[in-house]
C-alpha positions, 0 to 999 in steps of 0.5 A: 480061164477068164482073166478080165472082168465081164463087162456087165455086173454079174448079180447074186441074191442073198439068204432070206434073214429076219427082216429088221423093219416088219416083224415076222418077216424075212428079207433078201437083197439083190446084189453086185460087186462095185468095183473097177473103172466103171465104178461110178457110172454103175452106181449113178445108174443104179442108184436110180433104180433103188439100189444101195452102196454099202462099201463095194457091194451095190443092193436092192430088196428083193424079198420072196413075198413082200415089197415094202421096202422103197428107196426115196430121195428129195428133190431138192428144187421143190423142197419146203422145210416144215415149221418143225424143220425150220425151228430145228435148223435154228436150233441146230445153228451152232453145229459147224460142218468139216468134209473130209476124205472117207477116212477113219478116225478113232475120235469118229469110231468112239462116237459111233460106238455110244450111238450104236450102244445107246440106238442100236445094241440089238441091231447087225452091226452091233458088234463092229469093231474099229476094223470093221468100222474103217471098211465101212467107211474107207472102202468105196470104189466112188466119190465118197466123203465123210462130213462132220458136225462140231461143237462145243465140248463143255455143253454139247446138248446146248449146240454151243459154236466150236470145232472140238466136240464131235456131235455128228457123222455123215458117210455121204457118197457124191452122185452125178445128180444127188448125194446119198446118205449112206450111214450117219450117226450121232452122239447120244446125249444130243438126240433131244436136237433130233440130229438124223432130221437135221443131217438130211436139211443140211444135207440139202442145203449142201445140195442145192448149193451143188445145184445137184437135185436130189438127195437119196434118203435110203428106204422107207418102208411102210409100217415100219417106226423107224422109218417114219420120220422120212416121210415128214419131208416134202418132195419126196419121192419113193421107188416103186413100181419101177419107176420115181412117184411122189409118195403121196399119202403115206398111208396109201402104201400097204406094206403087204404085198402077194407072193405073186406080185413079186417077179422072178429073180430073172425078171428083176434082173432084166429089167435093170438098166446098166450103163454102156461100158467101154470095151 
C-alpha cells in the first residue's frame, strides 16, 4: 500500500458539460491535484503551458472536437494602454488598492453575491454559498493574495477617494514570472467604470513595479462575447499550438477546430513539461 505522494502529478479528465462560451458545444478540462511542497513549482510550470488554478486543482481545456479556448497573458514590458484605457485609468483614479492575505470576508461575500446576481445568475457558480465562496478563496496551496478596490460609499458610481465602500475584488495567485488573475468581481452599480478592464491595467502596474513580466489573463476564446474585451489589450499573447504567439489579428483565430486535430488525452499528456522534483 502506497503511503507517499508520487513524485509526478497524476492527470484525470473530466465529464464532457455544456461549454459556457460557444453554444452548442461541450467542454472537458484536463486536471491535477496541486498540493504538497512542490505546489508552487508545479503551478509556475504549468501555468506556462496554459493551465488554470482554481483552489487545489490545476486545469486545461481539452475538449473532444474543438480548441478554441486559449490561455493569454500580457507581457507587461511591451504593454501600451489605448486612448480608452488611459481615460479609464483616470476615471478610475479615486479607486484605492489593499492586498491582503487569501481570506474571506462577509463584506467580500456580500459584493460578490450582487455581482453574480446581476452578471452571472444563469452561470456555475450561481448557487455559491459564504462556505463555498471562502474555498474558493482560502484554499490554495501558492502564493495567493486578495487585492481590494475602495472608495467612497455615499457615491460609489462617482469613484470618490475613501477606504469604506468595497467597489472591487481581485483573487490574484503571485507566479515566478507574472500574476494570475484567478476571479475578480465587482459591485453592479459600478459597471459604467468598466472595472474588469481596470483590475487588468492596474494589475500591470502592480506587475511592472514587481518587475515580473507578464500577466496571465485566463482564456480567450474566439467567438465567444464574453471574451472580447481581452483581445483589446496590446501585447497579448495566447497559447496556442503548444507554444506562446502573439495574437495577431484576433479574427485569425477560427473557433472551429476537426476532430482530428485534437490529440489523444495520452498525447496531451506527454507533452506537458513538469518540473524536477526532489526525491
Amino acid at each position: 500500500m502506497r503511503h507517499t505522494l508520487p513524485h509526478a502529478p497524476q492527470f484525470y479528465v473530466t465529464a464532457p458539460q455544456p461549454c459556457p462560451y460557444l453554444h452548442g458545444r461541450a467542454e472537458r478540462k484536463l486536471f491535477t491535484a496541486l498540493h504538497g511542497d512542490n505546489a508552487s513549482d508545479l503551478n509556475n510550470a504549468l501555468s506556462r503551458q496554459g493551465f488554470r488554478r482554481s483552489q487545489n486543482v490545476l486545469y486545461r481545456p481539452s475538449c473532444e472536437s474543438c480548441v478554441a479556448c486559449m490561455s493569454a497573458r500580457i507581457r507587461v514590458a511591451d504593454f501600451q494602454p489605448s486612448r480608452t484605457q488611459r481615460r479609464l485609468m483616470r476615471r478610475n483614479g479615486g479607486l484605492r488598492r489593499l492586498a491582503t492575505s487569501a481570506w474571506a470576508t462577509e463584506e467580500q461575500f456580500e459584493l460578490f453575491r450582487r455581482y453574480l446576481d446581476s452578471r452571472h445568475a444563469d452561470g456555475g457558480m450561481a448557487d455559491m454559498d459564504i462556505f463555498e465562496f471562502a474555498a474558493m478563496i482560502e484554499e490554495t496551496p501558492v502564493k495567493t493574495r486578495v487585492i481590494e478596490y475602495r472608495c467612497n460609499a455615499d457615491r460609489p458610481e462617482r469613484l470618490a477617494p475613501g477606504d469604506d465602500f468595497l467597489a472591487a475584488v481581485c483573487l490574484t495567485d503571485v507566479l515566478d514570472d507574472g500574476l494570475s488573475l484567478v476571479y475578480s468581481f465587482y459591485h453592479p452599480l459600478l459597471q459604467p467604470a468598466s472595472l474588469g478592464t481596470y483590475l487588468i491595467l492596474d494589475h500591470i502596474e502592480i506587475a511592472r513595479a514587481a518587475k515580473l513580466p507578464y500577466i496571465y489573463l485566463g482564456y480567450w476564446v474566439p467567438g465567444s462575447r464574453k471574451m472580447d474585451y481581452k483581445a483589446r489589450f496590446s501585447a497579448l499573447e495566447i497559447y496556442k499550438g503548444g507554444v506562446w504567439q502573439n495574437i495577431g489579428d484576433p479574427e485569425d483565430h477560427s473557433n472551429e477546430a476537426h476532430p482530428l486535430s485534437v490529440d489523444p488525452i495520452v498525447e496531451q499528456v506527454a507533452k506537458i513539461a513538469l518540473p524536477q522534483f526532489d526525491r
